[in-house]
C-alpha positions in Angstrom: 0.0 0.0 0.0 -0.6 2.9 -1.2 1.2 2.2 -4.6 -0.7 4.5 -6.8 -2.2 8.0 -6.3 -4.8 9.4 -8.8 -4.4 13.2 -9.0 -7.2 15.4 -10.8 -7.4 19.1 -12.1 -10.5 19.5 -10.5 -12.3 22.1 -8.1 -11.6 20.0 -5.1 -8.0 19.9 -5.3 -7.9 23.4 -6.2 -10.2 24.2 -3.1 -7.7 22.3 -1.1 -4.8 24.1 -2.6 -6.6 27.2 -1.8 -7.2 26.2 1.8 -3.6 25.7 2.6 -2.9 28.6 0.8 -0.3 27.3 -1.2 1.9 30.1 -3.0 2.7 28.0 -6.1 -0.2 26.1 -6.8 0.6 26.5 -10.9 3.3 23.9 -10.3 1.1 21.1 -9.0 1.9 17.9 -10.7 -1.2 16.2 -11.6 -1.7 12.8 -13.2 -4.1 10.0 -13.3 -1.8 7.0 -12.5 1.3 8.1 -10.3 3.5 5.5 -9.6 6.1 4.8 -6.9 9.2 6.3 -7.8 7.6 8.9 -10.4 8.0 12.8 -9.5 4.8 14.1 -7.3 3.6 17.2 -5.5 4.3 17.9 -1.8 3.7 20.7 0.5 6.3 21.8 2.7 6.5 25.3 4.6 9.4 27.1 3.4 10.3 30.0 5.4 7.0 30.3 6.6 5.0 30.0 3.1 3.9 26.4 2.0 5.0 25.7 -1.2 4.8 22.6 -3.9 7.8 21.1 -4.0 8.8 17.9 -6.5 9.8 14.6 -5.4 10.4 11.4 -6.5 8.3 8.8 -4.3 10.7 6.9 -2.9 12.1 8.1 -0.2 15.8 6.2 0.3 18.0 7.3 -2.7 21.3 6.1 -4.0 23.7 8.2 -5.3 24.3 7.6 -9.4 27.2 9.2 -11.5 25.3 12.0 -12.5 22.2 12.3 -9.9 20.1 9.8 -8.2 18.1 6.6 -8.2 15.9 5.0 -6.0 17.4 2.7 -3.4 16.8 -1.5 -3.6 15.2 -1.2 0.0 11.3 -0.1 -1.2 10.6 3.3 0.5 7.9 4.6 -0.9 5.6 4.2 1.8 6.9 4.8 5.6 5.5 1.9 8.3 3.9 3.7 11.3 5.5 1.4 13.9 8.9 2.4 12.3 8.7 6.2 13.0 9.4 6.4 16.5 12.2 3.6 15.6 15.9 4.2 16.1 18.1 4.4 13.2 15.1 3.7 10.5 14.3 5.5 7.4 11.4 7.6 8.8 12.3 8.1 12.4 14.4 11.8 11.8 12.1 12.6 9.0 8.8 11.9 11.1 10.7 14.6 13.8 11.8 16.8 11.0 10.6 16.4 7.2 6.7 16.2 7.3 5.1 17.1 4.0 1.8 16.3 2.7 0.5 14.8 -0.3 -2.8 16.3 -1.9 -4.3 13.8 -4.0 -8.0 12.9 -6.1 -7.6 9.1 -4.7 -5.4 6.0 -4.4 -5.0 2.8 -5.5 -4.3 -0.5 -3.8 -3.3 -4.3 -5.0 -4.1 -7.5 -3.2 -3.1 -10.8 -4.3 -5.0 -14.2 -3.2 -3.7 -16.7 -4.3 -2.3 -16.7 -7.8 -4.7 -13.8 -8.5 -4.2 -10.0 -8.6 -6.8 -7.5 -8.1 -6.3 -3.8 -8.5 -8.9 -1.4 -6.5 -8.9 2.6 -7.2 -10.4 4.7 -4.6 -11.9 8.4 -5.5 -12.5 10.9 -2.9 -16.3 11.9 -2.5 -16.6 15.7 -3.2 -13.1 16.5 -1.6 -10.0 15.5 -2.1 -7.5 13.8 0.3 -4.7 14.7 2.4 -1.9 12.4 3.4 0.8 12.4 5.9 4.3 12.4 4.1 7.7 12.2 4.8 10.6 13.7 2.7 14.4 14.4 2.6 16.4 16.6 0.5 20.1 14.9 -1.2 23.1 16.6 -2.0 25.2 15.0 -4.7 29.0 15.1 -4.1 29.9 15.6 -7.7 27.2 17.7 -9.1 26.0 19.5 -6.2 22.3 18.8 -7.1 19.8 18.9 -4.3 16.8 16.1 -5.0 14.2 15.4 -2.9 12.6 13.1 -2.0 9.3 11.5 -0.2 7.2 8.3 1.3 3.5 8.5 2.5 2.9 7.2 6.1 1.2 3.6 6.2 -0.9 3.0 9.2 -3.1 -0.8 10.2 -5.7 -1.1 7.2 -9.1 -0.3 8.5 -11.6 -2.9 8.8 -13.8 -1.6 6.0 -10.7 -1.5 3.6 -9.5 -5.1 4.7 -11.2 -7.3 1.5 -8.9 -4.2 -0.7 -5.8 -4.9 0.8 -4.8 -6.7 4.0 -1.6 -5.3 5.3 -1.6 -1.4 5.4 -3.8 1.6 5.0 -2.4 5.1 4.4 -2.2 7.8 6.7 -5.2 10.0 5.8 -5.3 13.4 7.2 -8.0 15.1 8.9 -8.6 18.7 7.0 -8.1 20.3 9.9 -5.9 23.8 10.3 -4.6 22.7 13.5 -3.6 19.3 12.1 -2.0 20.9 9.2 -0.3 23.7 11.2 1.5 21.2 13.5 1.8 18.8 11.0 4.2 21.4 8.4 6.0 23.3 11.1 9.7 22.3 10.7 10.5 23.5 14.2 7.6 21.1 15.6 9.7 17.9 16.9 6.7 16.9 19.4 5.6 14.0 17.6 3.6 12.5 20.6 0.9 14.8 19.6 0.4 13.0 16.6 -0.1 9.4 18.5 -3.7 9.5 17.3 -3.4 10.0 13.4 -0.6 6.6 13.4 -4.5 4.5 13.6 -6.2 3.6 10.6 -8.5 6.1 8.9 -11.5 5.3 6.3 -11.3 7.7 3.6 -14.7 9.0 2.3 -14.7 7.8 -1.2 -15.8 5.4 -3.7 -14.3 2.2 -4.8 -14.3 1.8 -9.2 
């Protein structure tokens, strides 16, 4: 989970935009079928404004002879239990690097047996906000900053369980306080976010 993210020009992601008040809202990324390791959208506050920023989803790079490329160790998605982990991926990025990612809906895969099934979920009249995680990468050579970014994975819900049994992504409440604390860069109090690392039922549709 959450391997695809369904992002749509429409009046609820601008709305969204608008409620975060985003400065650069021009540069959104969108796209229909975003996969893991493709550039997307996040918002970070910058100096006090939040911005869009690109990054590719996968959050552990290695170093190539002219840039970047994703790491072996899948990263794309960040465990909840591993945040407040020692010397993993996400525990200094959970403290210091939270983004979100603004999206139409999200895909998931589940395989019983020998079979595969693919489910896409749309947001009802809104659009969704996830709880992301990102860091920026210096390359020695070129001195190219990339960044970077995995969505937070919480327990699947109960409702969400037949779509796929091993994770659910951290959905976001749209709530100011929640995104205020959430984006603040000095904010290293993570305890006050105990209650969103639980699984969430996103309002939407499965087609």
């Amino acid at each position: 989970m959450c391997g695809r993210l369904n992002i749509i020009d429409d009046m609820f992601v601008q709305a969204l935009m608008e409620d975060l008040r985003i400065k650069n809202q021009q540069e959104m990324l969108f796209g229909r079928f975003k996969m893991p390791t493709n550039d997307i959208s996040i918002v970070r506050e910058i100096d006090g404004e939040r911005r869009l920023q690109t990054a590719t989803w996968w959050l552990l790079l290695e170093t190539a002879y002219e840039g970047f490329k994703p790491s072996r160790y899948t990263s794309f998605n960040t465990r909840f239990d591993k945040l407040n982990t020692p010397n993993s991926a996400g525990f200094t990025a959970f403290r210091e690097n939270r983004c979100l990612v603004l999206a139409s809906g999200f895909g998931e895969t589940e395989k019983q047996g020998k079979d595969t099934y693919y489910h896409d979920f749309i947001a009802e009249n809104s659009a969704m906000v996830f709880g992301g995680l990102y860091r920026d990468w210096l390359h020695p050579k070129t001195g190219e900053i990339t960044t970077s970014c995995s969505i937070i994975t919480n327990p699947p819900h109960p409702d969400l369980m037949p779509y796929h049994s091993k994770a659910s992504p951290m959905i976001l409440p749209q709530n100011d306080d929640v995104f205020d604390a959430w984006l603040n860069p000095a904010n290293q109090q993570v305890e006050m976010f105990d209650d969103l690392l639980k699984p969430s039922k996103p309002a939407s549709r499965d087609v």
